[in-house]
Structures are given as structure tokens and as C-alpha cells.
C-alpha positions in Angstrom: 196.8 16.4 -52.1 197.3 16.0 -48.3 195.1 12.7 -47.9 197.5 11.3 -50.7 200.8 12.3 -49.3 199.1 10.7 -45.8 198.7 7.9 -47.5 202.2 7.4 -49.2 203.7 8.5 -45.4 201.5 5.3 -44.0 202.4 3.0 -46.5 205.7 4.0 -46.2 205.9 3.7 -42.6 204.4 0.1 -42.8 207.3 -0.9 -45.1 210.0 0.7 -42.6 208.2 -2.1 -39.7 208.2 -4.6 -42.6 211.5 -4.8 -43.3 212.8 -3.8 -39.8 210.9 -7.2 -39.0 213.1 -9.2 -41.9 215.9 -7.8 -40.6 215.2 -9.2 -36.8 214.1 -12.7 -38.1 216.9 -13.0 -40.5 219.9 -11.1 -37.8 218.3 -12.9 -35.0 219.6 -16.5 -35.8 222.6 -15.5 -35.8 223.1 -13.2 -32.7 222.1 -16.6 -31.0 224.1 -18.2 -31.9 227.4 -16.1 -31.1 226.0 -15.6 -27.8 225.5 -19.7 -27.3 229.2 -20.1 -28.7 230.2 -17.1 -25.9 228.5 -18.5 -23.2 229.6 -20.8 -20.0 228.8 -24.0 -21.3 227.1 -25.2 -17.8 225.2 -21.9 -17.6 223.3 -22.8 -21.4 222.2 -26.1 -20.6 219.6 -24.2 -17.7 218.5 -22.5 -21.6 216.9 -18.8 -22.4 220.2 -17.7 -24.2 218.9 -15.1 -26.7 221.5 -12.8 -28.2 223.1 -11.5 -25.4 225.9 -14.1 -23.5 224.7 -14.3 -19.9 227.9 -15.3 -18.4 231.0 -14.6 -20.5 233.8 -17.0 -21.7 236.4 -17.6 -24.7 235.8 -21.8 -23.2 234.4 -23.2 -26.0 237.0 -21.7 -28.5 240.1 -22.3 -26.4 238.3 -26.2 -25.9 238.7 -26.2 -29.7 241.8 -25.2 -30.4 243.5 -27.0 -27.5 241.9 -30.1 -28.1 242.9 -30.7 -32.1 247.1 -28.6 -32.9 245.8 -29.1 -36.9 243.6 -26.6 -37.2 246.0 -23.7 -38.9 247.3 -26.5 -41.1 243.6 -27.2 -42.3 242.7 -23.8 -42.2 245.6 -23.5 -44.5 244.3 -26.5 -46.8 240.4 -25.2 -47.0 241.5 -21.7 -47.7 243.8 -23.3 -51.0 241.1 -25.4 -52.0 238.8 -22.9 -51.9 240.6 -20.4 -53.5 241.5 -22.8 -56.8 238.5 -24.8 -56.9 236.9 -21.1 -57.0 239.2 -19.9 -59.7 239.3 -23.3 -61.7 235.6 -24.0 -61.2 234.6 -20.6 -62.5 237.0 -20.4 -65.7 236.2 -23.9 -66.7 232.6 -23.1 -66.1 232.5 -19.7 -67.8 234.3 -21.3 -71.2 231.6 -24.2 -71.6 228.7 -22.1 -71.1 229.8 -19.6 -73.6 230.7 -22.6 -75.9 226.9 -23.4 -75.5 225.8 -20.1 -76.2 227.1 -20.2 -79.4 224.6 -20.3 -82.3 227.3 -21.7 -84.5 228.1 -24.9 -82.5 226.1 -27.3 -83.8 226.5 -29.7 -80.9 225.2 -27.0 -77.9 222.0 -28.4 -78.0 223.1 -32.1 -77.5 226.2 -31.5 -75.3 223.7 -29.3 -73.0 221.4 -32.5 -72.9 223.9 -34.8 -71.7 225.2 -32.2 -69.0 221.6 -31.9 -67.9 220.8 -35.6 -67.2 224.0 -35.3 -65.2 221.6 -32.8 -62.6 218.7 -35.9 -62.4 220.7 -39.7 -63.5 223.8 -40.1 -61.5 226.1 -43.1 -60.7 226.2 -43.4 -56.9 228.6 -43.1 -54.5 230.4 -46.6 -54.9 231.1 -45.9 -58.9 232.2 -42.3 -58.1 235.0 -43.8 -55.9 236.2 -46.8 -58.0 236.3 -43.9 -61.1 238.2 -41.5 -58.2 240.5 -44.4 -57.1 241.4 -45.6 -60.9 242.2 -41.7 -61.3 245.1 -41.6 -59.3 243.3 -38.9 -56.6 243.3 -40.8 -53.6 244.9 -38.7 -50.8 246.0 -35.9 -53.9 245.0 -32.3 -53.8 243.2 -32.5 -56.9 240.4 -34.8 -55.4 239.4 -31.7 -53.9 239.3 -29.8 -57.5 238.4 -32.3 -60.1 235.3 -33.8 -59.8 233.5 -30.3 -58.8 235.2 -28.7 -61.8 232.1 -28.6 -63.8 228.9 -27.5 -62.1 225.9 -27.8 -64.4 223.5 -25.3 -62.8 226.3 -23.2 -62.6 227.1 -23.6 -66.3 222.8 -23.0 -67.0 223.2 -19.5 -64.9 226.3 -18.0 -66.9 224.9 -19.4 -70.7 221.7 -17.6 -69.3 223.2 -14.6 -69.0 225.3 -14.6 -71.4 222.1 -15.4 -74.1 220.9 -11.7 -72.9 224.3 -10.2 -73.9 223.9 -8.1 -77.3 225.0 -10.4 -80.1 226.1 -7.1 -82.1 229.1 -6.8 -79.6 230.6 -10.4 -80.3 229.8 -9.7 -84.5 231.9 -6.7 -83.7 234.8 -8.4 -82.7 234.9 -10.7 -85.6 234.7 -8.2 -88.3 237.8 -6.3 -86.4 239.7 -9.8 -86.9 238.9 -10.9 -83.2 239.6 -14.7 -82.7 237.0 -16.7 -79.6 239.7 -16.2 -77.3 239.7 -12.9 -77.6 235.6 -12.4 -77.8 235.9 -14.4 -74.2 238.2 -12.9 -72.7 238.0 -9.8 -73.6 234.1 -9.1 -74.5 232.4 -12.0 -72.5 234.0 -12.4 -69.7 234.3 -8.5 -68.4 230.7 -8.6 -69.4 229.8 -11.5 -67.6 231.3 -10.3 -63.8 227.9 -10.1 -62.2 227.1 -13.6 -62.9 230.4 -14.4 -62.2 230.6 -12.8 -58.7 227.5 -15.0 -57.9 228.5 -18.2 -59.2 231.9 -17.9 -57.4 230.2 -17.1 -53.9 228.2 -20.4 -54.5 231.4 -22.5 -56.0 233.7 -21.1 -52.8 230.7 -21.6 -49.8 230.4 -25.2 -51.4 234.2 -25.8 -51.2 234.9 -23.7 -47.8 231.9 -26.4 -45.9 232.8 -29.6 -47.9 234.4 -31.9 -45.5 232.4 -35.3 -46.5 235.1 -35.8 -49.7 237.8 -35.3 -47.6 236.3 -38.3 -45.1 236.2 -40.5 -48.2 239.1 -39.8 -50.4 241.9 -37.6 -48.1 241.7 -38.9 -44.5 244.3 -40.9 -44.0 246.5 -37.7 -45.4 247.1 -35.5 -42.4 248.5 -32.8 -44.6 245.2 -32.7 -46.8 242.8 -32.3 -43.5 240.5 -29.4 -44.3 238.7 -27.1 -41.4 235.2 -28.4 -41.6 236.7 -31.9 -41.3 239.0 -31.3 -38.2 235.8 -29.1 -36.5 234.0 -32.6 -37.4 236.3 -34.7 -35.5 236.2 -32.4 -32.8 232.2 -32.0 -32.4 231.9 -36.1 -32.6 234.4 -36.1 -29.9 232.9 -33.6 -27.8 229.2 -35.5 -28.0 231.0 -38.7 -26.9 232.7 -37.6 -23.9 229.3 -35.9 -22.7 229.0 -37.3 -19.5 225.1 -38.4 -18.1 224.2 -36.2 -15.2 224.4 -36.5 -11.8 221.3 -38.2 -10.1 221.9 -35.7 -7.4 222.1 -32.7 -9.9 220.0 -31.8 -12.8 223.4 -29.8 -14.8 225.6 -32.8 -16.1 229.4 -32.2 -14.7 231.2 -30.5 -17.9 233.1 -27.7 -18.7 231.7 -27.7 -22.3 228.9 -29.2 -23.7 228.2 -30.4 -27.7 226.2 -27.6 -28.0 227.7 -24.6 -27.0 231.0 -26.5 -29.7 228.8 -26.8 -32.4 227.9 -23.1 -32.2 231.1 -22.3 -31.8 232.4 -24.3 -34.7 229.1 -22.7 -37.0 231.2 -19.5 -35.9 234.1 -20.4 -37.1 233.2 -22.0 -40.3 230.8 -19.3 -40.6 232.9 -15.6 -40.4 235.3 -16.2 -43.4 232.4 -16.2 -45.6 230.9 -13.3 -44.4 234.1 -11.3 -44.8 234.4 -12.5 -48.3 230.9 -11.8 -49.5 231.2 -7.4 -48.8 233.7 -7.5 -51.9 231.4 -9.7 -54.3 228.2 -8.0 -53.6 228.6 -4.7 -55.3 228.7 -7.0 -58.2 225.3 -8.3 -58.0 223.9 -6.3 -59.9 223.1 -6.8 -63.6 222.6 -3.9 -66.3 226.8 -3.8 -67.4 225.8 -3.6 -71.0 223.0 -1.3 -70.7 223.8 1.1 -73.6 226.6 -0.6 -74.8 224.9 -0.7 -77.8 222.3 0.9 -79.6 219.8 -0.9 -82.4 
């Protein structure tokens, strides 16, 4: 009995280092790179930053936000288009892949064909902007919205799910006199949060770092400028205007650098989504209708 509960306290010591060692790897990355965006710029280019800023300074981040006034406005716009395309993105989603999932449709098997060549044949980018052009959604807030609206891995995920989902509940419903609106909102849909939660954190990162549709379809609209677009503009102007170094001295004659902006901009565009993802996790977790019913 002692030689076994020796060798449960070894293994379970050589997990502790195990996954004290993910923790480092996966923490580390990230330490660096807040201490990089916290650094004197002239100091980083001599290297050997590790987590810990040797000399101290807001530079970088006051060299972004002096150099470019728009940035609350397209703060402003990527929070909005994040938050609908999230909300739209994950209704419309939610609704086709429980159309799918029903045995009774018998289209689901065709429809989820075509949606599925959609994931390996596409059009390329010069038909995608004649169809956007024709649309209308040149320069409109809905170019942000509409063409994402419909993921189909997305819609592959929740239909997964809800497959697993006890068909007893939804025969429930019907023989009280509930409609499919009622069944989705309120049987499938509650039931379906977990997959839900996960879905939305992938729809909202994917919205919150798009900037490339905004390039091609919104540019020449200030007022639909997004934050990953304006940080763009402002890294691309920052690697111009690196001057070549001085003959005379190895450390080129800058007050910032593109480095030490790009990791301050990764900061930037980084921390929103980490203070959103806290309130999403505790739903990632699956077992909802575990007991709901018994066979």
C-alpha cells in the first residue's frame, strides 16, 4: 500500500512539472511581448528582451495614438461590428443548422452538400467584389455583416451538437402543441449555449482582427475605419520611416522602431479579447441535458 501511494505521489508530481511547463511555453509568448511593447524602442534593437521591460516607457503607445486621432472612432466601429456580426452570425447560424438537423426536411441532406462545397470550390476574390459592388455594400456597414453571415464549419459544429441532443425533448414539445419557433427558441437554443459560447468567441475574434475587407470594400469611408485597419496604416508607416543606421553607430537614430509598434499594436488588438473570453468560458462545457431525460 505504501509503494502504490509512492507511486501515485511521483506520477503526480511529474504531472504538476508537466503542466507547469505548458503553462511557461504557452504564458511566455506573451509576457514577451508586453515587455517588447514596454520597452525603449532604441534599447530592443541591442535584443535579450524576455518578459521583464529593461528600460521602461509608455513611447510606443503614445507614438500610436498621437500619430493616427481615429483610433476611438474605429475602436468604436470594430467594437459594433463585432458585436452584430456576433449576434447576427450566431442566430442565422444557429437556425440553419437546426433546419439541418431535422429528420423531417427532406432537403438537409442536399442543402448541407451545397453549403459544404462552399468550404473547398470558391469564386475568387474578383467575383466576390463585382457580387459585393452590384449589392449596394460598397463603403455600407453591412459589408462588414453580410457576406460572413453564414459560416459553414460553424453551422457543421452547432448541427453536431445539436444531433446529440435527446430527440424525446423536441417530440415533447410537439405533442404539448409547440410550433419550430418555439422548439428553437425555447428547447434548442437554451440547450445549445455551450456550442454557442464557442462559436461566438470564434465569429467575434474573426470580426474583432478583420481589417483586409475593410481595405477592399470601406476605405475610402473614414467613418467605417475599423481598429485593426488604422493599427495597419500606422505599422506600414512606422516600417517606412525607419531610418538606415548610422555608419558611425550600430543603433539606427529612432525613437521607435517597427518592432517595438507591432508589439504594441498585437497588445492592443489583443486585450479586448482576452477580457471577453473569462465570461464565455464557464460555458464550455457540455453535459446541459445530462438527465434531462430518462429512456
Amino acid at each position: 500500500m505504501s509503494s502504490r501511494r509512492k507511486k501515485i505521489g511521483i506520477f503526480d508530481m511529474l504531472l504538476y512539472i508537466i503542466m507547469i511547463l505548458v503553462v511557461i511555453v504557452t504564458i511566455y509568448p506573451f509576457l514577451n511581448v508586453l515587455a517588447v511593447s514596454l520597452n525603449d524602442a532604441l534599447d530592443t534593437v541591442k535584443g535579450g528582451i524576455h518578459i521583464i521591460p529593461r528600460k521602461f516607457t509608455l513611447a510606443n503607445y503614445k507614438e500610436i495614438f498621437q500619430s493616427n486621432n481615429n483610433l476611438v472612432n474605429a475602436f468604436i466601429m470594430s467594437v459594433l461590428r463585432t458585436v452584430v456580426g456576433t449576434v447576427a452570425g450566431v442566430l442565422c447560424s444557429t437556425m440553419l443548422a437546426y433546419t439541418l438537423s431535422r429528420k423531417d426536411y427532406i432537403l438537409n441532406k442536399f442543402v448541407a452538400v451545397i453549403f459544404i462545397l462552399t468550404m473547398y470550390i470558391g469564386g475568387g476574390l474578383i467575383p466576390e467584389y463585382l457580387l459585393i459592388r452590384n449589392l449596394g455594400l460598397i463603403n455600407k456597414f453591412a459589408v462588414y455583416i453580410i457576406p460572413g453571415l453564414i459560416s459553414t464549419f460553424n453551422v457543421i459544429i452547432i448541427r453536431s451538437f445539436i444531433d446529440n441532443l435527446p430527440m424525446a425533448l423536441q417530440e415533447s414539445a410537439k405533442i404539448d402543441g409547440a410550433n419550430d419557433f418555439v422548439i428553437f427558441y425555447k428547447i434548442i437554443f437554451p440547450l445549445c449555449l455551450p456550442v454557442i459560447a464557442t462559436v461566438s468567441l470564434f465569429i467575434a475574434v474573426g470580426q474583432w482582427n478583420s481589417w483586409y475587407d475593410t481595405y477592399l470594400y470601406a476605405r475610402s469611408n473614414q467613418g467605417l475605419s475599423t481598429l485593426q485597419y488604422e493599427l495597419m496604416k500606422i505599422l506600414d508607416n512606422a516600417a517606412a520611416s525607419a531610418k538606415p543606421p548610422d555608419p558611425n553607430n550600430p543603433l539606427p537614430q529612432v525613437n521607435t522602431n517597427p518592432e517595438s509598434i507591432k508589439m504594441a499594436i498585437t497588445m492592443i488588438t489583443t486585450v479586448p479579447i482576452l477580457l471577453v473570453y473569462p465570461f464565455v468560458q464557464k460555458y464550455f462545457v457540455s453535459g446541459m441535458t445530462l438527465g434531462a431525460v430518462k429512456s
